[in-house]
C-alpha positions in Angstrom: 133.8 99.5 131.3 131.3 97.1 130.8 131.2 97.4 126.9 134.7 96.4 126.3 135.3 92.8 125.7 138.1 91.6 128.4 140.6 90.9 125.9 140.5 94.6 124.8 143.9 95.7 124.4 145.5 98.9 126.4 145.4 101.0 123.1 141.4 100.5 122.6 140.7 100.8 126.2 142.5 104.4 125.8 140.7 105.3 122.9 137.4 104.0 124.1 137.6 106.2 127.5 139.1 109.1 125.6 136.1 109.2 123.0 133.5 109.0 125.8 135.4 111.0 128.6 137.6 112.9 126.6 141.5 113.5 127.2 142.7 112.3 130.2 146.2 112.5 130.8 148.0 109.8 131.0 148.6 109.2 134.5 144.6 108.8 135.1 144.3 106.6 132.1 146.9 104.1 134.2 145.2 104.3 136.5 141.8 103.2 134.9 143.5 100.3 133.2 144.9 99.0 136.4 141.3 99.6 138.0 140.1 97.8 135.2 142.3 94.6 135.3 141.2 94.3 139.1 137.8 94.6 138.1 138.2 91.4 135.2 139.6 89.2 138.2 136.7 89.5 140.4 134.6 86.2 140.8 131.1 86.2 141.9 129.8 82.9 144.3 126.6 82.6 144.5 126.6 79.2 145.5 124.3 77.7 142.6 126.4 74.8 141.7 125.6 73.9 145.4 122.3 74.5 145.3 122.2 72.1 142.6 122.9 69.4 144.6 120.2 69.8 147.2 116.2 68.7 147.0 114.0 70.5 144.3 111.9 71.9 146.8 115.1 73.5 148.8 116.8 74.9 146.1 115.1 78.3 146.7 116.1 78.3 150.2 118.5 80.0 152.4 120.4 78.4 154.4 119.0 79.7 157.4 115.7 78.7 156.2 117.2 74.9 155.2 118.1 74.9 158.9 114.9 75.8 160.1 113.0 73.0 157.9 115.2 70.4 159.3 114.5 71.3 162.6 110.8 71.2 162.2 111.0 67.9 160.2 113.3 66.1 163.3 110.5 68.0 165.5 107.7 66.2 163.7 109.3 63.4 164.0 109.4 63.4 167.8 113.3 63.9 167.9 114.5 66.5 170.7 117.2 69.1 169.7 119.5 70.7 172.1 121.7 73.7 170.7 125.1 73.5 171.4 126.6 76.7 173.2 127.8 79.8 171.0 131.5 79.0 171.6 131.9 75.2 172.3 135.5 73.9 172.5 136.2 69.8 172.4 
């Protein structure tokens, strides 16, 4: 329920489903609302504050492909790498 604003109250959520679905009983129409409210309390990271913070020209990047830059940049610059194992425990 997109359309609704999220401070819609119970009464014109039932009439807005009721005039677009029809009548529900009222059961289903609990139901919705609770569905609803879960829905309004979902948060979406997608880690652009973050991306903020790093270079112009990595902004774009994933951060597998961020990893991969670095590793060519410390390769240019003569610098040997060595991956730690998968599992290492100190």
């Amino acid at each position: 329920m997109g359309v609704l604003a999220p401070d819609t109250t119970y009464e014109e959520f039932c009439d807005y489903t009721q005039l677009h679905r029809g009548t529900l009983p009222a059961a289903e129409l609990d139901e919705l609302w609770q569905w609803r409210q879960k829905l309004l309390t979902l948060r979406v990271t997608t880690g652009r504050g973050y991306r903020k913070t790093l270079p112009p020209d990595e902004q774009h990047l994933s951060r597998e492909e961020r990893g991969r830059k670095t590793e060519e940049n410390a390769l240019a610059q003569g610098r040997s790498i060595e991956r730690l194992p998968d599992k290492a425990y100190f």
